[in-house]
DOZANU-468612 format. One line per 10 residues: number of its first residue (from 0); for each residue x negated, z negated, y negated of C-alpha. Coordinates in steps of 0.25 Angstrom, whole numbers. Layout:
BEGIN
NUM) X Z Y; ... .
***
This chain:
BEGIN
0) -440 -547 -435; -437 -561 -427; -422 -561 -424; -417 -573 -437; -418 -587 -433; -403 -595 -434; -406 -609 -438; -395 -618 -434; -401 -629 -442; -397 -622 -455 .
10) -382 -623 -452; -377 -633 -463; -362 -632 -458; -354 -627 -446; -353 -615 -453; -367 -611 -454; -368 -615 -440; -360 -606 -435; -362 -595 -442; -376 -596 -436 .
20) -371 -595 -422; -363 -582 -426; -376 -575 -430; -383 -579 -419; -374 -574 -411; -375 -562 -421; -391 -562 -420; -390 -563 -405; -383 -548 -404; -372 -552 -392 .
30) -359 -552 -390; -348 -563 -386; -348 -558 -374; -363 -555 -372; -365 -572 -376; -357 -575 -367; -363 -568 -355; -378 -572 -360; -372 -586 -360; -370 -584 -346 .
40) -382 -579 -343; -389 -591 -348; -379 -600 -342; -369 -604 -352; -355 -602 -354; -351 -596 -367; -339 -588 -367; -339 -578 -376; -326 -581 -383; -334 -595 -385 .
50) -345 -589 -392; -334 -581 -400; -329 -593 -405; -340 -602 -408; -341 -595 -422; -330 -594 -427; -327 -610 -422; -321 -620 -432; -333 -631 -425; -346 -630 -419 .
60) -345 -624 -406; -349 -635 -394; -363 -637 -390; -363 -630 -377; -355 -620 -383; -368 -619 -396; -378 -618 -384; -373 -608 -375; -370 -599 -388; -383 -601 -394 .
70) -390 -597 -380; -384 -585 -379; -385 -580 -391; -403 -581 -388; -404 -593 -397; -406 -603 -385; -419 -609 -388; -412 -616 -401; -401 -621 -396; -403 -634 -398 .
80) -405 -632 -413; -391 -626 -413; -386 -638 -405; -392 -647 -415; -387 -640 -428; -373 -641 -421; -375 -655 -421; -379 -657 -435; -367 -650 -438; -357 -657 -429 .
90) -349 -666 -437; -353 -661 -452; -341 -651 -449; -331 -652 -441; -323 -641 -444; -328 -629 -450; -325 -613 -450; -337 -609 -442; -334 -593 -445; -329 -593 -459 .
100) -334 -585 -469; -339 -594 -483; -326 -599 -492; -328 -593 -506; -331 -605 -513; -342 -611 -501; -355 -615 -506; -366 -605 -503; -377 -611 -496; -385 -615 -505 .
110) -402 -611 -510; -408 -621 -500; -400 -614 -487; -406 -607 -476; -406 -592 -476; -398 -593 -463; -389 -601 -470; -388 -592 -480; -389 -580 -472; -377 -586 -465 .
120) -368 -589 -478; -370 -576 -482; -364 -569 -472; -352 -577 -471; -352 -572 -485; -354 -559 -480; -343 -559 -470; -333 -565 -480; -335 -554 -489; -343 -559 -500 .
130) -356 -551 -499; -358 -555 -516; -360 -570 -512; -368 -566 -501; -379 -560 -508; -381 -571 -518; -383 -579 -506; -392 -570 -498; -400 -568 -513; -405 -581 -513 .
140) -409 -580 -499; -416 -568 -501; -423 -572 -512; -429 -583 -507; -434 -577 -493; -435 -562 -495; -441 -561 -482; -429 -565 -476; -424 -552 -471; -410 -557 -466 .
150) -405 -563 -479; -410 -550 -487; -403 -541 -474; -388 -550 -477; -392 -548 -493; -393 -534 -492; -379 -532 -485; -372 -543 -494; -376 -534 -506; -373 -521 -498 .
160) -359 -528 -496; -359 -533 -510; -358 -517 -514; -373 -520 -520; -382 -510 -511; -391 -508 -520; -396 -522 -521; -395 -521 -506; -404 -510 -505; -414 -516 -513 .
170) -414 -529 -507; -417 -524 -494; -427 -513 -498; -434 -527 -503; -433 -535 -491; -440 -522 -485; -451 -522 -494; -453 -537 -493; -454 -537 -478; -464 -526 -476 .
180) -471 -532 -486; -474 -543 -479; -474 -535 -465; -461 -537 -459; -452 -529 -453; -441 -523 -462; -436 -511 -453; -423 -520 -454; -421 -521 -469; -425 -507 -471 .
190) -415 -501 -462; -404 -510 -470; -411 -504 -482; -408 -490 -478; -392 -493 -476; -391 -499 -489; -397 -487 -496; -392 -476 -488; -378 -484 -489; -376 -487 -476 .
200) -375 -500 -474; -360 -503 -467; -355 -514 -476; -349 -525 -468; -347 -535 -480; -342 -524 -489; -339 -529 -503; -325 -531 -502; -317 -526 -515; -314 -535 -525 .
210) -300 -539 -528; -293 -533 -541; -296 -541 -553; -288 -551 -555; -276 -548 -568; -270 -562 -569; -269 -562 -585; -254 -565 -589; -249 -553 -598; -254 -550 -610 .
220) -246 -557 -620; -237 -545 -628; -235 -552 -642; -249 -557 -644; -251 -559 -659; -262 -563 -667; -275 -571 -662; -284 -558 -664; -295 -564 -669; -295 -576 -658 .
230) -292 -566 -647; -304 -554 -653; -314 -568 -653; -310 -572 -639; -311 -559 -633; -324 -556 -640; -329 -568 -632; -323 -565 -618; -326 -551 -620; -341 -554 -620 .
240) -340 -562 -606; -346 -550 -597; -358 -548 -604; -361 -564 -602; -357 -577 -598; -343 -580 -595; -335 -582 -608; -323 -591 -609; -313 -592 -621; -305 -605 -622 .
250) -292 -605 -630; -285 -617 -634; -274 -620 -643; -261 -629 -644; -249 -625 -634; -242 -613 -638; -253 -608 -646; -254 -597 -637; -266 -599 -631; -262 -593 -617 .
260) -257 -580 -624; -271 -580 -631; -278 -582 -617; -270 -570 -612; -272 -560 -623; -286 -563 -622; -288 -561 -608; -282 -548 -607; -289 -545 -621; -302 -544 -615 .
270) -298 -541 -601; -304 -528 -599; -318 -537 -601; -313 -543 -588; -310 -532 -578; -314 -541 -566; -299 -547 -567; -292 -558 -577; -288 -572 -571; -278 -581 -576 .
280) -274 -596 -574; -265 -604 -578; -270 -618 -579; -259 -626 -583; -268 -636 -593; -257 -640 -601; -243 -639 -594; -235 -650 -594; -231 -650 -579; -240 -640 -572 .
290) -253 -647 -566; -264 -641 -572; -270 -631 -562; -283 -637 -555; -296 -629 -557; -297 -627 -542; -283 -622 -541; -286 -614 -552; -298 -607 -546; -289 -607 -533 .
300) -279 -596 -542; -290 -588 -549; -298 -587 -536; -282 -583 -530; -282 -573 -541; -297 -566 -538; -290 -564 -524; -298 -574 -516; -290 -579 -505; -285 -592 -504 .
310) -293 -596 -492; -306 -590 -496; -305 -601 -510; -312 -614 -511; -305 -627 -508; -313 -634 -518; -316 -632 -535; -328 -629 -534; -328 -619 -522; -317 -613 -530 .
320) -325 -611 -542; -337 -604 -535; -329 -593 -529; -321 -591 -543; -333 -589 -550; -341 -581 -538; -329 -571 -540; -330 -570 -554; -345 -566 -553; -347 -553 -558 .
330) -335 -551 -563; -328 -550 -577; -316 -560 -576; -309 -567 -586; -300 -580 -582; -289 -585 -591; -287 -600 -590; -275 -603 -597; -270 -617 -601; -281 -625 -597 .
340) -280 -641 -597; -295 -645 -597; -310 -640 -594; -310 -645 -581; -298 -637 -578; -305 -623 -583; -319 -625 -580; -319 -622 -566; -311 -609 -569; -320 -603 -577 .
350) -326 -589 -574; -342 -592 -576; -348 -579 -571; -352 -570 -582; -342 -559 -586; -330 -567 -584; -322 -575 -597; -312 -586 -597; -301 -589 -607; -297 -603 -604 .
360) -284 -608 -613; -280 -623 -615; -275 -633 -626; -285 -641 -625; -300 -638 -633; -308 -640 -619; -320 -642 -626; -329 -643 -615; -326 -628 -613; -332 -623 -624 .
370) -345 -635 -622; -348 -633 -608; -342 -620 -605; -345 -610 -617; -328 -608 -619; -325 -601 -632; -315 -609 -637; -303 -601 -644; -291 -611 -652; -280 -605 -654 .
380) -272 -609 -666; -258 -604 -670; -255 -592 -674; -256 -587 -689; -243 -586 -697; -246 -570 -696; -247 -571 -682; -236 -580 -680; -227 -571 -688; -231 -559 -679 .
390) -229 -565 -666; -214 -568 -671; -214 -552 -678; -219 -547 -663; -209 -553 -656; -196 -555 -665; -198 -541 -672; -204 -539 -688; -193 -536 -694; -187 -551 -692 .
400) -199 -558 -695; -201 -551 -709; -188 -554 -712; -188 -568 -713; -204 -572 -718; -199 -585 -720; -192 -588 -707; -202 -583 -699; -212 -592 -706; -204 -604 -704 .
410) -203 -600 -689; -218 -598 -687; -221 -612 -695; -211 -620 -685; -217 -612 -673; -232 -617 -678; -235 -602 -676; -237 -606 -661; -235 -594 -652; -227 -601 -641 .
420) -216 -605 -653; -217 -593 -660; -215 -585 -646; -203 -595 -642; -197 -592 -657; -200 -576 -657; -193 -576 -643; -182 -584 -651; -180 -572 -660; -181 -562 -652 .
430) -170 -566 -644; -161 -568 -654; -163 -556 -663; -150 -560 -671; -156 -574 -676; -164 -571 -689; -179 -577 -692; -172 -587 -701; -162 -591 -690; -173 -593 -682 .
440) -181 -600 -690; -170 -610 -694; -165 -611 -680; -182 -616 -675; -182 -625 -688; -170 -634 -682; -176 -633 -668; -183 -646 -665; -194 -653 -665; -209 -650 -663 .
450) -213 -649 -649; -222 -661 -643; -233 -653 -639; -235 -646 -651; -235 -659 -659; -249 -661 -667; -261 -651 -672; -256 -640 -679; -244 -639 -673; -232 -646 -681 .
460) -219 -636 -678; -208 -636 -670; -213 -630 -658; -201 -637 -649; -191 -632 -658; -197 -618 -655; -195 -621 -641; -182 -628 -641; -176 -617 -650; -179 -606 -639 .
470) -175 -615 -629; -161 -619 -637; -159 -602 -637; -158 -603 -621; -146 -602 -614; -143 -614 -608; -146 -610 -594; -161 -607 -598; -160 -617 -607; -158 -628 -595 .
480) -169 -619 -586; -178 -620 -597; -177 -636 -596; -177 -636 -581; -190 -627 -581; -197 -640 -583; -194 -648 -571; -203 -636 -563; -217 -639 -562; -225 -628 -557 .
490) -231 -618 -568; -223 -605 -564; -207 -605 -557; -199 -594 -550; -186 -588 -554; -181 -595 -538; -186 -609 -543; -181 -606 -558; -167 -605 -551; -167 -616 -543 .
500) -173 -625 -554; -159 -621 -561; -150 -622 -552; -147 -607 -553; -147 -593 -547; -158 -585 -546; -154 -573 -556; -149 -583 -566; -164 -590 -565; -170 -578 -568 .
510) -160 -575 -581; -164 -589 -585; -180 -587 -584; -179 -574 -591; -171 -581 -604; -183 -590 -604; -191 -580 -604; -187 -573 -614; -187 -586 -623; -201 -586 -618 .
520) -197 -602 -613; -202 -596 -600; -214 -584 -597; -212 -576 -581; -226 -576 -578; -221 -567 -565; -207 -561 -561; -200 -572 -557; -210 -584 -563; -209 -592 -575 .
530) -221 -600 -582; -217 -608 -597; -227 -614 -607; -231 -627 -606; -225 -629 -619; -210 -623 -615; -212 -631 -601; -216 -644 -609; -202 -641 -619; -193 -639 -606 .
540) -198 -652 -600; -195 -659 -614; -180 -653 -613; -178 -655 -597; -178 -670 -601; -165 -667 -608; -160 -661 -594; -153 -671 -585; -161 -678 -576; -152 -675 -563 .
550) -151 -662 -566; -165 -660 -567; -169 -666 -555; -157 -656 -549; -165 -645 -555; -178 -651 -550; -172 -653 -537; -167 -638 -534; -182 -633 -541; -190 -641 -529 .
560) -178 -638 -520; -181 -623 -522; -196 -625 -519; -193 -633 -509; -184 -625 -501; -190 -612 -503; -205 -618 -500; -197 -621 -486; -194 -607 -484; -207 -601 -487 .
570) -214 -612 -476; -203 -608 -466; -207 -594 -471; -224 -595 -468; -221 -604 -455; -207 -603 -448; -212 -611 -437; -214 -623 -445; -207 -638 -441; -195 -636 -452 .
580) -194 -646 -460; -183 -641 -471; -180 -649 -484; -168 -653 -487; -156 -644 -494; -159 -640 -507; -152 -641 -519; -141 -632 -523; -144 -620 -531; -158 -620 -525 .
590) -164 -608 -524; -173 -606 -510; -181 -594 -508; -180 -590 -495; -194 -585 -488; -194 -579 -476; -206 -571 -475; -222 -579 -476; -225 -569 -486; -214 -571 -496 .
600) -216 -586 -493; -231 -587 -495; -230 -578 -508; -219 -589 -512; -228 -601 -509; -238 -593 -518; -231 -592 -530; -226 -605 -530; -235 -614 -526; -240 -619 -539 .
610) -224 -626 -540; -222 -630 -527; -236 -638 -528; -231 -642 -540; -217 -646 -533; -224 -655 -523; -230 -664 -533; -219 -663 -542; -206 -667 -532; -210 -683 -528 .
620) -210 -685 -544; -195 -681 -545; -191 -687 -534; -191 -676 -526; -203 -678 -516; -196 -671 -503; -196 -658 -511; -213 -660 -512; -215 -663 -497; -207 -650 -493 .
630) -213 -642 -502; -227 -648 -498; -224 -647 -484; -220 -632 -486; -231 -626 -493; -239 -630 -482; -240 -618 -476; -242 -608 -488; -254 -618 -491; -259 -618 -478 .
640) -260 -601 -478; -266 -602 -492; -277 -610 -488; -271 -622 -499; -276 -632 -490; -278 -644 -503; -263 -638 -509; -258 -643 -496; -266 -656 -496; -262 -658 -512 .
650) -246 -656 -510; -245 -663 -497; -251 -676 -505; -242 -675 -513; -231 -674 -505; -234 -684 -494; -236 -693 -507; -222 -691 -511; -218 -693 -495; -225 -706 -494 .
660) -217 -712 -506; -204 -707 -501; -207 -713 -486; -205 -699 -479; -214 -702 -468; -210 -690 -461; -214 -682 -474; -227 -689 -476; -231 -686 -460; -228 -672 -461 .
670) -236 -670 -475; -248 -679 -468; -248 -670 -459; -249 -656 -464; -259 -663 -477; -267 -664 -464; -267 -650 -460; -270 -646 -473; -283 -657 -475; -287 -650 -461 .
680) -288 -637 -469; -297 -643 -478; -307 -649 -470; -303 -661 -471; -299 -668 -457; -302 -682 -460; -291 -682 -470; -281 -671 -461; -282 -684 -450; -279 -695 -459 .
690) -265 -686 -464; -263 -684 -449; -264 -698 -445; -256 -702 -455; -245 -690 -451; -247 -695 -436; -241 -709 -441; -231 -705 -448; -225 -696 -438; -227 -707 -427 .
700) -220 -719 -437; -209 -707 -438; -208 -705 -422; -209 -689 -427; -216 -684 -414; -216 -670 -420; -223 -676 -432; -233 -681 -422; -234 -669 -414; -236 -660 -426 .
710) -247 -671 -432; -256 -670 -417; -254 -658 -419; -262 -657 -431; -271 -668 -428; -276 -656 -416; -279 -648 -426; -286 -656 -436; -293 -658 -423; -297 -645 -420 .
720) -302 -641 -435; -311 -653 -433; -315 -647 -419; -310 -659 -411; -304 -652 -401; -301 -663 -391; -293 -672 -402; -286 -659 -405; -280 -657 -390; -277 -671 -390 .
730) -270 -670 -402; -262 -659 -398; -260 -661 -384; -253 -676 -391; -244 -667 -399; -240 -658 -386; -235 -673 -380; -227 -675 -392; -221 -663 -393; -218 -663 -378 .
740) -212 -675 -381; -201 -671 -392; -199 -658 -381; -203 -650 -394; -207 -636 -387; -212 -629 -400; -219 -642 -403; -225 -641 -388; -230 -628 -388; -238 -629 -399 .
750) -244 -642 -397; -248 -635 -382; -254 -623 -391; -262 -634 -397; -267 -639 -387; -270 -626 -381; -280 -623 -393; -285 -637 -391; -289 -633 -375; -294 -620 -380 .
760) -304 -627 -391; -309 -638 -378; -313 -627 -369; -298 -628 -361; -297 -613 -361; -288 -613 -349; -280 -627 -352; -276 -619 -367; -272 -608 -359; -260 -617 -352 .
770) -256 -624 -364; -257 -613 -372; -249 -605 -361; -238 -618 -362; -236 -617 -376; -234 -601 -377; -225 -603 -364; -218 -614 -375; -217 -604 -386; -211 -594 -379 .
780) -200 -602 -376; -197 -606 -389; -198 -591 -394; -209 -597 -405; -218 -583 -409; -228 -592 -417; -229 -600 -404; -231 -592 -395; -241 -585 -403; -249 -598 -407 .
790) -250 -598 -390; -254 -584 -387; -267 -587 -399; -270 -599 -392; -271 -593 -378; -279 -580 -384; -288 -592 -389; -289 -600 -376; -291 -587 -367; -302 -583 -380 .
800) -311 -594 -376; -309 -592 -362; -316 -578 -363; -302 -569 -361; -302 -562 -373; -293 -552 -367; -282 -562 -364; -285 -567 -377; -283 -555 -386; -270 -554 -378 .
810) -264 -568 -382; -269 -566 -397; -262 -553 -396; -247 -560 -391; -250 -571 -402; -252 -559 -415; -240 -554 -410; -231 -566 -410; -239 -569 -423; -235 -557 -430 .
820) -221 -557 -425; -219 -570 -434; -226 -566 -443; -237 -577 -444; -248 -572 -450; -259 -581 -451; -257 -586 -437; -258 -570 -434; -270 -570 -442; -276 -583 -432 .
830) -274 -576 -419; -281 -561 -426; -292 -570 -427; -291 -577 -413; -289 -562 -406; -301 -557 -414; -310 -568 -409; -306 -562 -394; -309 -549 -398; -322 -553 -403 .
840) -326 -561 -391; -322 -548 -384; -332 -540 -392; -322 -532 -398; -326 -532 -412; -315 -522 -419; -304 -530 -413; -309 -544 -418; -313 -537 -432; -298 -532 -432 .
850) -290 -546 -429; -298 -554 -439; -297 -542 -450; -281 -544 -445; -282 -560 -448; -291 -560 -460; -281 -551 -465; -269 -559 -463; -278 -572 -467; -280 -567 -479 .
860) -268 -561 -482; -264 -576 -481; -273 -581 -488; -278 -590 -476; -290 -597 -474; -292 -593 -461; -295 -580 -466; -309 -584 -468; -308 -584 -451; -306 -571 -451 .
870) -316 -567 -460; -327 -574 -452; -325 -568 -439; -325 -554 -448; -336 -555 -454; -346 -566 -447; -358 -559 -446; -356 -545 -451; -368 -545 -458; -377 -548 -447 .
880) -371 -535 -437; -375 -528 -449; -389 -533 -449; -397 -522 -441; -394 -508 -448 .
***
């Protein structure tokens, strides 16, 4: 059979185009090394660390560059077609991954594409570990060309890898039959027939396992009472979900009716119908200072929770939503949305594959739910009397509530026999076993007024004075941590924030929270973490107004004081070598957590990210806006290792917002700036140049040469990502003269280590190799490790392309050492990739296959994007070295 014919003109994108010229490299059966000595021979120069590089390229290669590889690898009759398809695509994008494996959330080619096209997708699919997708792809192919004998070969090892061998079998035993049938020869398929019967077939894309099932459902509440016929009813109807479409229940009810407990009973009611995991969600619909959480942030959690890394997820909503609902697909999930404000805010979360449920819980009817999406609407009213009655029996003992028929009746009138009052009351009881039903009773009658929220409907009792009469049995240092709670606005705090809110020691905040608890004014979702109600958090924000003003700014004060400050040490934690820009003192009694390790710091950042982005929005408000450019400014780097790139953009709007009103032009330079790096990231270099240029002028109004230096600096690699390589040399080589200028050695050196880079991407090879020599001569002086490593990768990378891979291997070697003596990990993970790109030009398969293994582990241990880097040059075109049995 004719070798296949690789049509250039069906790349739509740079990254079709160069996976083409990796297959025909592939098809053309020669090494690196061999393309470069048949390049000779026909009388062109290609080095073979060039040809290395051309695929795995952020741009399209040069023309010459194009022709000389295409001729060597046989295909020279056509090259001027693969000249004029890199035309076409010139321009439409400037900077793209030419090696990357597919995003989970990238649209699949779609029914009109070419079977190369598709054929190509597929094994990027393939190589990233997603043989399931692949084979829906390659299905429709199939189908609609059955003669096409290297679609139906990548079919069968994607259901091979799928763990599907019998379908594999059967397909090809079909593309056997098809091709004699019509006199062709099928010696091909039927030798892969034979492997995939006689299970022999080595799996290259074996079916990785899938991760544990997800268990996020709160606790099962312990006191649960009554609601059996609403709870059998709800379950009937969740129950029945894995034998048809997907089902979702919606709850709704008044605040404090106990609709959330209800969601959570359920769910683990009928878990067991569900084995594929339980998710859960908080969505904040109704809090009175939490933002309601965004659907895309919402899907970015669940997707979190299904253990998909945070740089394989989908910048966008919809993206997002087609790898959730991909990885629900044959599964038995249920999701719990609890607390939803609207429609909009549930839709995109819902689980639509068959065998998966929802239970979605909100005050409001959301009615078009029920209309457009089938929800089974559930309202929940107050409890019976009876069940009101045992609620407060369960928890405050029999005996006392018999006693005193009357008193307890009175209590469950005034508590409108809502769960939330009755809990607070029976909580009341419990702790005082001394008072009598009848104390207590008389004591809630002359407790207050109704509270506001509760007004109108049904409910007409004195829910507030429930509350207030809890709160009035505090001590007075709970009591006053109670009101203060209110000023916090993220949706969770730590027992070190809690402190420093109060102005107290750690072990006494901790006492504190645990006499709230057990007033159940607080709930510790986790060891150490409190959440609240949104009816308690609404009644300690009515009593913090009776809180002096200055004292609660103090308090306000050390809370972002202890963010602050602690942010600081968690950035100096992930990147020591940073330009330190320290905040100013905080206030007394502040409690700083001191990080010294990237691990502890990134865990840190994890768990508190929610408050901090909350803090940065929150501080210009309260006249506290330096607090929310620190805090932005120190996140950068925990956002930058999770892949956050439009957090970074949406905090540092805001906090060059708050700069520009306070005229910190020094402030709004430096936020310019890294919004820019972070617009960069997003494939967006129009608007990273327009934030550059307005950093470049405020640093020049300033006279900050280091501000100016440190923004050519970026300027050269927004350069370079757009693949403009001589604006990027002159950009650095205007921020060596600047840095030479101010006599800033560290500066100097790794402006000359800019510029080597710039050399070695121009074809300088040997010019890189001085100034990348001058800036680890530089380095050394100053004792910098990270410096002297980020110049040994540069020389490996300049002695790379001028064929020494030897010498090469040597400097990557020197730079991993100096790497993982300070313990950078992702720059570690950069130069595995760069030293298994020597090893491959070298032909030395198992030492490349093992330094990006090393990287993809560390990337992904970070949760990186570039891990997808490492991934592409494991696993670009596996399939095809599997193609002849």
């Amino acid at each position: 059979m004719e070798p296949e014919q690789i049509c250039p003109d069906d790349a739509r994108d740079v990254v079709a185009f160069l996976a083409m010229l990796l297959r025909l490299r592939q098809r053309s059966g020669l090494t690196y090394r061999q393309l470069e000595q048949r390049a000779r021979e026909i009388g062109d120069v290609l080095p073979r660390s060039t040809a290395a590089d051309m695929t795995r390229r952020h741009t399209l290669p040069r023309a010459d560059q194009l022709a000389a590889f295409v001729r060597a690898c046989g295909d020279g009759a056509r090259v001027e077609s693969w000249l004029a398809a890199r035309h076409r695509l010139v321009g439409r994008s400037a900077s793209v991954d030419g090696a990357r494996p597919p995003s989970p959330g990238e649209r699949h080619p779609d029914s009109t594409a070419s079977a190369p096209v598709a054929r190509d997708y597929a094994e990027k699919l393939l190589g990233a570990g997603r043989p399931g997708e692949a084979v829906s792809l390659l299905a429709r192919v199939v189908s609609d060309a059955p003669a096409d004998d290297e679609s139906r070969r990548l079919l069968v090892l994607a259901l091979h890898a799928d763990g599907r061998t019998g379908d594999a079998a059967r397909i090809c035993q079909e593309g056997v039959d098809a091709a004699r049938a019509r006199g062709a020869d099928s010696a091909h398929l039927a030798a892969l027939h034979r492997l995939v019967v006689d299970q022999q077939l080595p799996v290259i894309h074996a079916k990785r396992p899938r991760p544990a099932p997800p268990r996020m459902l709160p606790s099962d509440p312990a006191r649960f009472v009554g609601r059996d016929r609403q709870l059998a009813s709800a379950a009937a109807c969740l129950s029945s979900a894995p034998d048809r479409r997907s089902m979702i229940v919606l709850i709704t009810g008044t605040a404090g009716v106990g609709k959330t407990s209800f969601g959570i009973r359920l769910a683990h009611h009928v878990a067991g119908h569900f084995p594929d995991g339980q998710l859960f969600i908080d969505l904040h619909g109704f809090s009175p200072r939490q933002t309601p959480v965004a659907p895309v942030d919402a899907i970015g959690d669940l997707l979190a929770a299904l253990q998909v890394p945070a740089h394989a997820v989908p910048a966008t909503l919809p993206g997002r939503i087609a790898l959730y609902r991909s990885l629900l697909a044959g599964r038995r999930i249920l999701v719990l949305l609890d607390n939803a404000g609207d429609a909009d805010q549930v839709r995109p979360l819902l689980p639509t594959p068959a065998g998966c449920a929802a239970v979605v819980t909100s005050r409001s009817v959301l009615t078009s739910l029920v209309t457009t999406d089938g929800a089974q609407p559930l309202t929940l009213d107050v409890l019976t009397p009876a069940e009101a009655r045992e609620l407060l029996a369960q928890r405050v003992g029999t005996a006392r509530v018999t006693g005193d028929r009357a008193a307890v009746e009175e209590i469950v009138d005034r508590c409108a026999r809502l769960p939330l009052a009755l809990s607070v009351v029976a909580a009341r009881a419990a702790a005082r076993p001394d008072f009598t039903i009848r104390s207590l009773a008389t004591e809630l009658r002359d407790a207050g007024d109704v509270l506001d929220v509760l007004r109108g409907g049904d409910i007409g009792t004195d829910v507030r004075a429930v509350l207030s009469w809890s709160y009035r049995g505090l001590s007075s240092a709970a009591a006053r941590l109670f009101r203060l709670l209110a000023l916090h606005v993220g949706p969770d705090i730590g027992v070190a924030a809690v402190a420093s809110l109060a102005g107290v020691a750690l072990r006494e905040a901790t006492s504190l929270m645990a006499e709230l608890t057990a007033n159940h004014l607080v709930t510790e979702s986790q060891p150490g973490r409190y959440t609240w109600h949104d009816l308690l958090r609404g009644y300690a924000e009515e009593l913090v107004e009776t809180e002096p003003a200055a004292q609660c700014r103090a308090a306000l004060r050390r809370l972002l004081d202890h963010y602050m400050h602690t942010a600081y040490t968690a950035d100096r934690a992930l990147w020591p070598q940073r330009h330190d820009i320290p905040p100013p003192p905080p206030a007394a009694d502040v409690i700083v957590q001191a990080h010294t390790e990237s691990a502890a710091a990134m865990r840190w950042f994890t768990t508190e990210q929610a408050a901090l982005r909350a803090a940065v929005a929150h501080a210009p408000s309260v006249g506290l806006p330096a607090h929310g450019w620190h805090l932005a400014r120190n996140m950068s780097t925990f956002l930058y290792r999770r892949g956050r790139w439009s957090d970074l953009v949406t905090i540092h709007r805001t906090a060059v917002t708050a700069a520009e009103r306070a005229g910190e032009r020094g402030w709004q330079a430096q936020l310019h700036r890294e919004m820019a790096l972070a617009y960069a990231q997003l494939d967006s270099c129009p608007a990273a140049r327009t934030h550059l240029s307005i950093a470049a002028d405020l640093f020049h109004q300033l006279g900050d040469v280091r501000g100016q230096a440190e923004t050519q600096i970026a300027l050269g690699w927004v350069c370079e990502v757009e693949g403009d390589y001589p604006a990027a040399l002159q950009h650095d080589e205007a921020a060596l003269r600047l840095y030479r200028s101010m006599d800033d050695h560290s500066g100097e050196a790794r402006a000359r280590n800019a510029v080597g880079w710039d050399c070695v991407r121009l074809g300088r090879y040997h010019d890189a190799i001085v100034h990348c020599r001058e800036a680890l001569n530089l380095q050394q002086a100053l004792n910098s490790r990270p410096g002297q490593a980020r110049a040994w990768d540069s020389l490996g990378f300049a002695h790379y392309h001028l064929g020494e891979h030897a010498t090469a291997i040597g400097c990557y070697d020197t730079a991993l050492e100096f790497h993982r003596q300070d313990g950078d990990r992702y720059s570690e993970a950069e130069t595995l990739l760069h030293l298994g790109d020597a090893h491959d030009a070298e032909d030395t398969a198992p030492a490349a296959a093992a330094a990006w293994r090393a990287a993809l582990h560390i990337l992904t241990d970070l949760e990186h994007p570039d891990a997808r880097l490492a991934w592409a040059r494991l696993h670009a075109g596996a399939p095809l070295r599997t193609a002849t049995p």
